[in-house]
mmCIF file as gemmi writes it, N, C-alpha and C atoms, coordinates in Angstrom:
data_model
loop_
_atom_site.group_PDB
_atom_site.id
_atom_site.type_symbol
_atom_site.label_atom_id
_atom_site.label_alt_id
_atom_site.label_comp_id
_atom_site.label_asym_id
_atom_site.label_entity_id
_atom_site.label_seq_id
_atom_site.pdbx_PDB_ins_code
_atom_site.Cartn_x
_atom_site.Cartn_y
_atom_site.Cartn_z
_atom_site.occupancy
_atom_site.B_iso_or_equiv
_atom_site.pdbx_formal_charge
_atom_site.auth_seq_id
_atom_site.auth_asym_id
_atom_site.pdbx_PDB_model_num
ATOM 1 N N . UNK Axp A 1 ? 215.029 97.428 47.1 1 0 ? 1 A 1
ATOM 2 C CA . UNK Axp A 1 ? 213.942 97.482 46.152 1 0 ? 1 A 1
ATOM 3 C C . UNK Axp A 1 ? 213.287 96.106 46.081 1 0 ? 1 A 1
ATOM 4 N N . UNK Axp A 2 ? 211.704 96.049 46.229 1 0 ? 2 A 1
ATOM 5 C CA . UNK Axp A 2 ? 211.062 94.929 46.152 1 0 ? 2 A 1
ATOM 6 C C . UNK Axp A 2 ? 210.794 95 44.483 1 0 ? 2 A 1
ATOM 7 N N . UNK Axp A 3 ? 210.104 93.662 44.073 1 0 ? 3 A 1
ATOM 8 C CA . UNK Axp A 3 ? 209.232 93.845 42.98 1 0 ? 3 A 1
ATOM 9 C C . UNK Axp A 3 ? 208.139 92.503 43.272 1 0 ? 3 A 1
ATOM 10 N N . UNK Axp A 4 ? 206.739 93.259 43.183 1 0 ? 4 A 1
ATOM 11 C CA . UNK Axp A 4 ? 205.685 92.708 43.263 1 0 ? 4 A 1
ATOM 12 C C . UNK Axp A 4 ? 204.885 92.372 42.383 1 0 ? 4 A 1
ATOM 13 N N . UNK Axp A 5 ? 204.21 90.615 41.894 1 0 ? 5 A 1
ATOM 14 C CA . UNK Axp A 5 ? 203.693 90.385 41.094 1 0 ? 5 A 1
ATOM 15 C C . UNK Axp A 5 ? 202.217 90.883 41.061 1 0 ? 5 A 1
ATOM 16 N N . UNK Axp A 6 ? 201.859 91.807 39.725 1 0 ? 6 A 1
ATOM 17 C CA . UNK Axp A 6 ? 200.211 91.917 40.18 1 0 ? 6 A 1
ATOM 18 C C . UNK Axp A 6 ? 199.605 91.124 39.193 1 0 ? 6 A 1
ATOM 19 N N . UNK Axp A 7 ? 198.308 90.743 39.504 1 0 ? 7 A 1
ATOM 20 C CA . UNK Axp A 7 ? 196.823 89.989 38.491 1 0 ? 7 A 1
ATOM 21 C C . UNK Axp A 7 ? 196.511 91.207 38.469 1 0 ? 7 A 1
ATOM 22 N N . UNK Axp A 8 ? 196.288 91.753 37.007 1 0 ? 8 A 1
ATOM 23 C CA . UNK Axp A 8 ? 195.35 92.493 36.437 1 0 ? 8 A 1
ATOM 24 C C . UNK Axp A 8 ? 194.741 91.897 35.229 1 0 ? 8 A 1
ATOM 25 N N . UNK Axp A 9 ? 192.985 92.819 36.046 1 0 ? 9 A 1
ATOM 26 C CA . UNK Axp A 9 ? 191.848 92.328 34.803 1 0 ? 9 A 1
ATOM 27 C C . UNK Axp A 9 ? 191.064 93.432 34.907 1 0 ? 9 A 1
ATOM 28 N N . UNK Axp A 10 ? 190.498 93.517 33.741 1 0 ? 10 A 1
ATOM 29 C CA . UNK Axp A 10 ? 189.397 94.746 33.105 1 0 ? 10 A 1
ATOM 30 C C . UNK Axp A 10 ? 187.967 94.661 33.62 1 0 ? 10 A 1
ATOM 31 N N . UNK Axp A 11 ? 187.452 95.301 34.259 1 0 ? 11 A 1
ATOM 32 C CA . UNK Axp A 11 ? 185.434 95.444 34.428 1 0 ? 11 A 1
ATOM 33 C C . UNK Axp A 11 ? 185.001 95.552 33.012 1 0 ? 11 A 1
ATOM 34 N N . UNK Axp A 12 ? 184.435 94.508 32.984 1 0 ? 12 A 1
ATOM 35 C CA . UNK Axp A 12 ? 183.443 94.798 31.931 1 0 ? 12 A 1
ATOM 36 C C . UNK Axp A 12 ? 182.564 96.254 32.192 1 0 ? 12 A 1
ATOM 37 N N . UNK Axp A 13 ? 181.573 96.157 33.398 1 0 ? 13 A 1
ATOM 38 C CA . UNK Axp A 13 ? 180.86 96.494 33.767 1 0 ? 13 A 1
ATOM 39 C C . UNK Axp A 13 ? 181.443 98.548 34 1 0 ? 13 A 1
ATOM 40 N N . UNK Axp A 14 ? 182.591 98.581 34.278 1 0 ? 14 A 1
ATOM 41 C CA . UNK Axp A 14 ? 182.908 99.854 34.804 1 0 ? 14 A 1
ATOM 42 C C . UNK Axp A 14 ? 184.103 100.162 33.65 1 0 ? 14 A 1
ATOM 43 N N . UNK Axp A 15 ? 184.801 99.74 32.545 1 0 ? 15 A 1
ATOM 44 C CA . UNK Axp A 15 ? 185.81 99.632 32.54 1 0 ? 15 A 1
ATOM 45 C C . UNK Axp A 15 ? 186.776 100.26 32.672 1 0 ? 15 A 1
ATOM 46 N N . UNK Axp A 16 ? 187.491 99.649 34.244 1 0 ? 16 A 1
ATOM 47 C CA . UNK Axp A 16 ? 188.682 100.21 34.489 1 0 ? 16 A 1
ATOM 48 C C . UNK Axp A 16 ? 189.127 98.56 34.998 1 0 ? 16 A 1
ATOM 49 N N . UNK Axp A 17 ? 190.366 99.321 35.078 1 0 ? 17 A 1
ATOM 50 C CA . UNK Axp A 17 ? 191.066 97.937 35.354 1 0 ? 17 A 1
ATOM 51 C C . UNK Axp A 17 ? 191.523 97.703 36.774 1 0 ? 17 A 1
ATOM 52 N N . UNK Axp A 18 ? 191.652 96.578 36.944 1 0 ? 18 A 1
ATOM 53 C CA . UNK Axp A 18 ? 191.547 96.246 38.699 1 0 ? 18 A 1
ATOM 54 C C . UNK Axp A 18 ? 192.376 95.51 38.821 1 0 ? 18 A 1
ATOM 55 N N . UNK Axp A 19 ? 193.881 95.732 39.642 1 0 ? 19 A 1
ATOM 56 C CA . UNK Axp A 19 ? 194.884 95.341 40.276 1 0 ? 19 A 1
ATOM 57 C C . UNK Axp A 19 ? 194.919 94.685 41.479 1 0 ? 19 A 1
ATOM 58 N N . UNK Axp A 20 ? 195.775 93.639 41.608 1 0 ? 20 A 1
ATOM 59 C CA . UNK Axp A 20 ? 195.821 93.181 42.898 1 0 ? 20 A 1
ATOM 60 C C . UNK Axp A 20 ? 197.283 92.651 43.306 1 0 ? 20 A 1
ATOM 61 N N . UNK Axp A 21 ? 197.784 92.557 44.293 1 0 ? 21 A 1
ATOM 62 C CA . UNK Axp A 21 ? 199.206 91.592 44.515 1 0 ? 21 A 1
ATOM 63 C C . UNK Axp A 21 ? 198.323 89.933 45.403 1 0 ? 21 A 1
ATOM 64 N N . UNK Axp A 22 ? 198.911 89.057 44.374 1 0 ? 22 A 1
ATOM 65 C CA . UNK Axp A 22 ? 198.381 88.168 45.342 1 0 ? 22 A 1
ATOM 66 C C . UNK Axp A 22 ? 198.927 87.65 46.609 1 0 ? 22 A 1
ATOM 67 N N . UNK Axp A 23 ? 198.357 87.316 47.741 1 0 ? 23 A 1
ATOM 68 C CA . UNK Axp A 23 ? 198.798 87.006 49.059 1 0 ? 23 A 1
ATOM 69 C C . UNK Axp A 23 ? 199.147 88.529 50.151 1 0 ? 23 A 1
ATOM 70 N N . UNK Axp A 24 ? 198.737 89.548 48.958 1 0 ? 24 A 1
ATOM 71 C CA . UNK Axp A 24 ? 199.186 90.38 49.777 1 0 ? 24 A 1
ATOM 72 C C . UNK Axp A 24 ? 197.936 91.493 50.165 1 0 ? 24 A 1
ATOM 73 N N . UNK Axp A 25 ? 197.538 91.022 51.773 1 0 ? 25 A 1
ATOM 74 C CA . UNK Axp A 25 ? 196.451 91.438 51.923 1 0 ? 25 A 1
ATOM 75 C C . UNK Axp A 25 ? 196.177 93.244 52.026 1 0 ? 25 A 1
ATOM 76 N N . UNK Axp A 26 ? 195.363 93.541 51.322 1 0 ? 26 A 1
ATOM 77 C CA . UNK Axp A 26 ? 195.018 95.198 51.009 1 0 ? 26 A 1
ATOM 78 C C . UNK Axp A 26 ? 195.308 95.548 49.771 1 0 ? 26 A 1
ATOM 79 N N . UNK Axp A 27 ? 196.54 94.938 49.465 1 0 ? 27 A 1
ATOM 80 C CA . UNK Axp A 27 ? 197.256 95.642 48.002 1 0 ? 27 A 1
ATOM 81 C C . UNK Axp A 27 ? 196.122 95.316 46.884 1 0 ? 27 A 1
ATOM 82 N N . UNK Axp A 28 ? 195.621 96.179 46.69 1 0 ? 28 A 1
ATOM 83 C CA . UNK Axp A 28 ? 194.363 96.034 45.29 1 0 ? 28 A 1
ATOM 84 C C . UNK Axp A 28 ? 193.914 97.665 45.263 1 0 ? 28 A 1
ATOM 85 N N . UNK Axp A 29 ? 193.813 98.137 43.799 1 0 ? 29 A 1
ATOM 86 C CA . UNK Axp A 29 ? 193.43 99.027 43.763 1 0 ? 29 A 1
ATOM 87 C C . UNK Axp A 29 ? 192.633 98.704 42.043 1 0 ? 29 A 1
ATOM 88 N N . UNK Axp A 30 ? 192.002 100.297 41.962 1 0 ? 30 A 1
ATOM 89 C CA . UNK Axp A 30 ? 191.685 100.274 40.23 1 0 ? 30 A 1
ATOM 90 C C . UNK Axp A 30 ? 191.711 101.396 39.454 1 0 ? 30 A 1
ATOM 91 N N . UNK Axp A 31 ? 191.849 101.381 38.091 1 0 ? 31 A 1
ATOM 92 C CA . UNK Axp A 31 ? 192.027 102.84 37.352 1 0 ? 31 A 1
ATOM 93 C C . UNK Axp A 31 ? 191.615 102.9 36.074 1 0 ? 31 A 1
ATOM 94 N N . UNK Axp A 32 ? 191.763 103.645 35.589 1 0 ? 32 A 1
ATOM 95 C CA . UNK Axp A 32 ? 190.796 103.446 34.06 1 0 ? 32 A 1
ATOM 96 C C . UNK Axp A 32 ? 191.951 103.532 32.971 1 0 ? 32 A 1
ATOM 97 N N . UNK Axp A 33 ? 193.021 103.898 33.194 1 0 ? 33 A 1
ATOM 98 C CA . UNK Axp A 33 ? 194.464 103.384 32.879 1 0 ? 33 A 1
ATOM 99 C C . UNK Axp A 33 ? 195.635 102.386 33.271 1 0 ? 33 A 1
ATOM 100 N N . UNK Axp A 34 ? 196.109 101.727 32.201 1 0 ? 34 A 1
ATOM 101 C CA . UNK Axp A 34 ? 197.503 100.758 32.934 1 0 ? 34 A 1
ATOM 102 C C . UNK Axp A 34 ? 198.229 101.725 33.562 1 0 ? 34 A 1
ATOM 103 N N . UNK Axp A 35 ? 198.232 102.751 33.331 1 0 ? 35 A 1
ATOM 104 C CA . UNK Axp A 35 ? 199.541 103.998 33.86 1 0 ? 35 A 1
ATOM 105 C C . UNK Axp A 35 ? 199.261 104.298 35.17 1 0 ? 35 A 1
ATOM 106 N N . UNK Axp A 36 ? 198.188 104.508 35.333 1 0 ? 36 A 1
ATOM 107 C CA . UNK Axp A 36 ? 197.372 105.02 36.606 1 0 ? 36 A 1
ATOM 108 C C . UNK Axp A 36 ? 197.152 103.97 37.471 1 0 ? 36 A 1
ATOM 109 N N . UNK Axp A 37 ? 196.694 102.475 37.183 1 0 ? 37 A 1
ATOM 110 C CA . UNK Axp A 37 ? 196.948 101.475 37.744 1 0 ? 37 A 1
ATOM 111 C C . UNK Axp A 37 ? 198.036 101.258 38.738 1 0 ? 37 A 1
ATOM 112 N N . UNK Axp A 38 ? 199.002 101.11 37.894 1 0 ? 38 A 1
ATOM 113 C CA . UNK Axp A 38 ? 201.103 100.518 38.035 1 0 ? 38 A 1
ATOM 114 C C . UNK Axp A 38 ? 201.089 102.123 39.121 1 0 ? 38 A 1
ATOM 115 N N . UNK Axp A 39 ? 200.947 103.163 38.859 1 0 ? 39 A 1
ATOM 116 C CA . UNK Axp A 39 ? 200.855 104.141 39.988 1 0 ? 39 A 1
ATOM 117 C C . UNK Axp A 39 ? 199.765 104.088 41.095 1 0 ? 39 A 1
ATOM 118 N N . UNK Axp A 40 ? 199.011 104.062 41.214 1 0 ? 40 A 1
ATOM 119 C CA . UNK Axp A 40 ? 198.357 103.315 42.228 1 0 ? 40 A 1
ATOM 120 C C . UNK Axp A 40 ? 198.602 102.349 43.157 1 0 ? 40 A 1
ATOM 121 N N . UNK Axp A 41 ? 198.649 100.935 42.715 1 0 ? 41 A 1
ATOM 122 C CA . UNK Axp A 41 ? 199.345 99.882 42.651 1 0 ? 41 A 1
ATOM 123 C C . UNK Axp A 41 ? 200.728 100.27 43.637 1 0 ? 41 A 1
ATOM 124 N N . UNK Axp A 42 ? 201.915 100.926 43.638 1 0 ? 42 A 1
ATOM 125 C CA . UNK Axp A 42 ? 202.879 101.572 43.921 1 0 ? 42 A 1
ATOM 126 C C . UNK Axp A 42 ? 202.457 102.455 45.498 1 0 ? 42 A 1
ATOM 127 N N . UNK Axp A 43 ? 201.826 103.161 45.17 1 0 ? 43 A 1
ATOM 128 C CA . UNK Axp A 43 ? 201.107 103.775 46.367 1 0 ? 43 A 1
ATOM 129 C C . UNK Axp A 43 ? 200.694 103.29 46.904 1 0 ? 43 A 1
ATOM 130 N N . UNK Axp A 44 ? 199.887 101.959 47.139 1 0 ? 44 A 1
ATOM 131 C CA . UNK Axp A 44 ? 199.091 101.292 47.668 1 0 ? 44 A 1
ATOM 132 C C . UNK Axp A 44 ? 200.362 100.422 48.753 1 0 ? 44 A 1
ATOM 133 N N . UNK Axp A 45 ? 200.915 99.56 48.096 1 0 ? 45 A 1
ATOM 134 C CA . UNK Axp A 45 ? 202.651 99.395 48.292 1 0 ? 45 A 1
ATOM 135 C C . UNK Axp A 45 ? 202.757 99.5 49.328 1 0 ? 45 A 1
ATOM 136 N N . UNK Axp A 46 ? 203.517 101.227 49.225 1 0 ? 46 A 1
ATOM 137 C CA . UNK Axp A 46 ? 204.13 102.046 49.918 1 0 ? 46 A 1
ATOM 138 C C . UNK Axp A 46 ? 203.528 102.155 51.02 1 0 ? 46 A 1
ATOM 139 N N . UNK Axp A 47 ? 202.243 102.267 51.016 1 0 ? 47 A 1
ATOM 140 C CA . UNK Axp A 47 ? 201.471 102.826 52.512 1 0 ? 47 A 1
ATOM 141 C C . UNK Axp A 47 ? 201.549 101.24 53.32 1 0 ? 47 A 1
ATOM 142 N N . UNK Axp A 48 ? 201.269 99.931 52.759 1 0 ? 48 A 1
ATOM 143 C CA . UNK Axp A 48 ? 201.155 99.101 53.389 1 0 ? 48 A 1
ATOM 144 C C . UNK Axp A 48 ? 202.385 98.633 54.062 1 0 ? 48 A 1
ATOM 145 N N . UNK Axp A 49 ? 203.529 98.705 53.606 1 0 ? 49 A 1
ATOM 146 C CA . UNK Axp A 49 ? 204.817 98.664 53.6 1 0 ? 49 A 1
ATOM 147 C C . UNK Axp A 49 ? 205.26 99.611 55.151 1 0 ? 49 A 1
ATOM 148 N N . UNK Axp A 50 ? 204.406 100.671 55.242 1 0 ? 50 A 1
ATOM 149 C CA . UNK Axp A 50 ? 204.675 101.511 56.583 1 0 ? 50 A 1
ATOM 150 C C . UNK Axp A 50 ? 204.46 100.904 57.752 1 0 ? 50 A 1
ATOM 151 N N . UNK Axp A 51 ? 203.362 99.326 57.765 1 0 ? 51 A 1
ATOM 152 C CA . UNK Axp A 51 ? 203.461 98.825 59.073 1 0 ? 51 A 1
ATOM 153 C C . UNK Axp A 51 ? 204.455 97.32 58.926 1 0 ? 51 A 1
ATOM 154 N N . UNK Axp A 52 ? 205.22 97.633 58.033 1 0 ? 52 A 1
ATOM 155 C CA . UNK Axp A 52 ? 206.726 96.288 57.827 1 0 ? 52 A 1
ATOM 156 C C . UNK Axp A 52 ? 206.261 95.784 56.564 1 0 ? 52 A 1
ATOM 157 N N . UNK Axp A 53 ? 207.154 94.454 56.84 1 0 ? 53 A 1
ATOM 158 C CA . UNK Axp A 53 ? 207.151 94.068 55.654 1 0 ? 53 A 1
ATOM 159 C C . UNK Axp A 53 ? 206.115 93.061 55.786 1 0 ? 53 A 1
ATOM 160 N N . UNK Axp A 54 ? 205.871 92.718 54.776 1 0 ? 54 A 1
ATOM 161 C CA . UNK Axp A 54 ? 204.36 91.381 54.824 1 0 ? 54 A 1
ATOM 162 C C . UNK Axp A 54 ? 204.82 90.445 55.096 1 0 ? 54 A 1
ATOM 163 N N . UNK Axp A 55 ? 203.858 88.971 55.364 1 0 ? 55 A 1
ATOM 164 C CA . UNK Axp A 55 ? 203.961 87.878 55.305 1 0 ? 55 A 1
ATOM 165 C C . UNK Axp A 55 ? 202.679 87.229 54.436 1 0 ? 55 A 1
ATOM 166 N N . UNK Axp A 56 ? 203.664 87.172 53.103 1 0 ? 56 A 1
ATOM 167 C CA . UNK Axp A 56 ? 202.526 86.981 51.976 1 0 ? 56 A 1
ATOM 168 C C . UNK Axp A 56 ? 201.975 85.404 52.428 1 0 ? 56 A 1
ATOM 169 N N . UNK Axp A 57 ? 200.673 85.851 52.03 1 0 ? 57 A 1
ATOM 170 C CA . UNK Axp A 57 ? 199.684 84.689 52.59 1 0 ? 57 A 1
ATOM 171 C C . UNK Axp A 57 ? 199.803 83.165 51.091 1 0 ? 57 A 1
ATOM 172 N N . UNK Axp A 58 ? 199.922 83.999 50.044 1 0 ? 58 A 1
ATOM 173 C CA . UNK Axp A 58 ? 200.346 82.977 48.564 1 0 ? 58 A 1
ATOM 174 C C . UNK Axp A 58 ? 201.817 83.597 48.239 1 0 ? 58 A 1
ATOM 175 N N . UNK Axp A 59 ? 201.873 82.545 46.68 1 0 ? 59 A 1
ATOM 176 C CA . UNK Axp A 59 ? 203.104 83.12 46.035 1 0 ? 59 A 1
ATOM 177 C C . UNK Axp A 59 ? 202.781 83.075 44.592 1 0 ? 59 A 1
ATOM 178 N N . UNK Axp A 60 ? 202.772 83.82 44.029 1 0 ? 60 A 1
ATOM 179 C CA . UNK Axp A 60 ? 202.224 84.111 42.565 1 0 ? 60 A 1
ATOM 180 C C . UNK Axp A 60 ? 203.544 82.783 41.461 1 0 ? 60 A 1
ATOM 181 N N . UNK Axp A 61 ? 202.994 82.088 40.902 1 0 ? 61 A 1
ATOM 182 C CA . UNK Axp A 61 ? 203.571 81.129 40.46 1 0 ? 61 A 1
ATOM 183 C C . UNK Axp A 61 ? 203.575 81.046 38.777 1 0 ? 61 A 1
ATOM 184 N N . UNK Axp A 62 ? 202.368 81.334 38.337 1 0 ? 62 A 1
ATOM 185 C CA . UNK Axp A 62 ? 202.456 82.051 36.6 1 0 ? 62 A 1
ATOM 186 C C . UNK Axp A 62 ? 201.107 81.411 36.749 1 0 ? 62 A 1
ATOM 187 N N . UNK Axp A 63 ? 200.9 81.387 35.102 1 0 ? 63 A 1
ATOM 188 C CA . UNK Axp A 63 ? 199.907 80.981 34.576 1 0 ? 63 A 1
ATOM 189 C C . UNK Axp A 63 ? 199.482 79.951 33.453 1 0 ? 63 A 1
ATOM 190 N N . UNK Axp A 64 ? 198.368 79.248 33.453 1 0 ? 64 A 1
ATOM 191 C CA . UNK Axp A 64 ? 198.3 78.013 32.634 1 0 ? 64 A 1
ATOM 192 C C . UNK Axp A 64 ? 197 78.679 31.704 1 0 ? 64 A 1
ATOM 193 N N . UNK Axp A 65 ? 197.15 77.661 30.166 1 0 ? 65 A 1
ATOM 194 C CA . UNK Axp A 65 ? 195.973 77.845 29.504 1 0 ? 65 A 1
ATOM 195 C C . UNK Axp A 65 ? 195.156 76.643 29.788 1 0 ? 65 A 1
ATOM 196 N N . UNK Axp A 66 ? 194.197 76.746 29.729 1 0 ? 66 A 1
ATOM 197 C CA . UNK Axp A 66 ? 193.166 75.487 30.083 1 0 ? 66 A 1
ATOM 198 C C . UNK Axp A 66 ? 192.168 75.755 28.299 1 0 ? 66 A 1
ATOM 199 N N . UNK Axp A 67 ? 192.301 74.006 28.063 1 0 ? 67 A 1
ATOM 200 C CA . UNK Axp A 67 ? 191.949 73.582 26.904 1 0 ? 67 A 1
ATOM 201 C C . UNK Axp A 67 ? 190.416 73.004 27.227 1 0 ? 67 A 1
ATOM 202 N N . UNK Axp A 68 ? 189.234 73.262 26.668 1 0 ? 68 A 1
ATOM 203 C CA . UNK Axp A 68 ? 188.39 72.332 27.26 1 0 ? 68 A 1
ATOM 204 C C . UNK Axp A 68 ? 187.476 72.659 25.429 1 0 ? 68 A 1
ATOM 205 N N . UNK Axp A 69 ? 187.343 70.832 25.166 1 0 ? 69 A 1
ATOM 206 C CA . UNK Axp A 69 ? 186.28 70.659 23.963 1 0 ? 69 A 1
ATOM 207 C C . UNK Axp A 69 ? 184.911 71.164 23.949 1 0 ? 69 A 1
């Protein structure tokens, strides 16, 4: 069992929400649910996963707040 970090953020414009794994090229999908997302997301995975395993291009490291006056 892997576990993969995703960035998710909301469309203003459409709103659904839009998934990605970073470094991991293809893995991005979108849904108009977190539920449907994280399933998606999963599927998306899986199919990429059928030609091996990746060689993630980044490594998801966390996140900072940025303060600006």
């Amino acid at each position: 069992m892997k576990i993969y970090t995703a960035i998710i953020e909301k469309c203003h414009d459409t709103g659904l929400y839009v998934g990605f794994i970073p470094g991991f090229k293809g893995a991005h999908t979108q849904a108009a649910s977190l539920d449907e997302l994280n399933k998606n997301l999963r599927e998306v995975i899986e199919m990429l996963l059928e030609d091996g395993e990746p060689i993630l291009d980044t490594e998801f490291i966390g996140t900072q707040n940025v303060v600006v006056a």
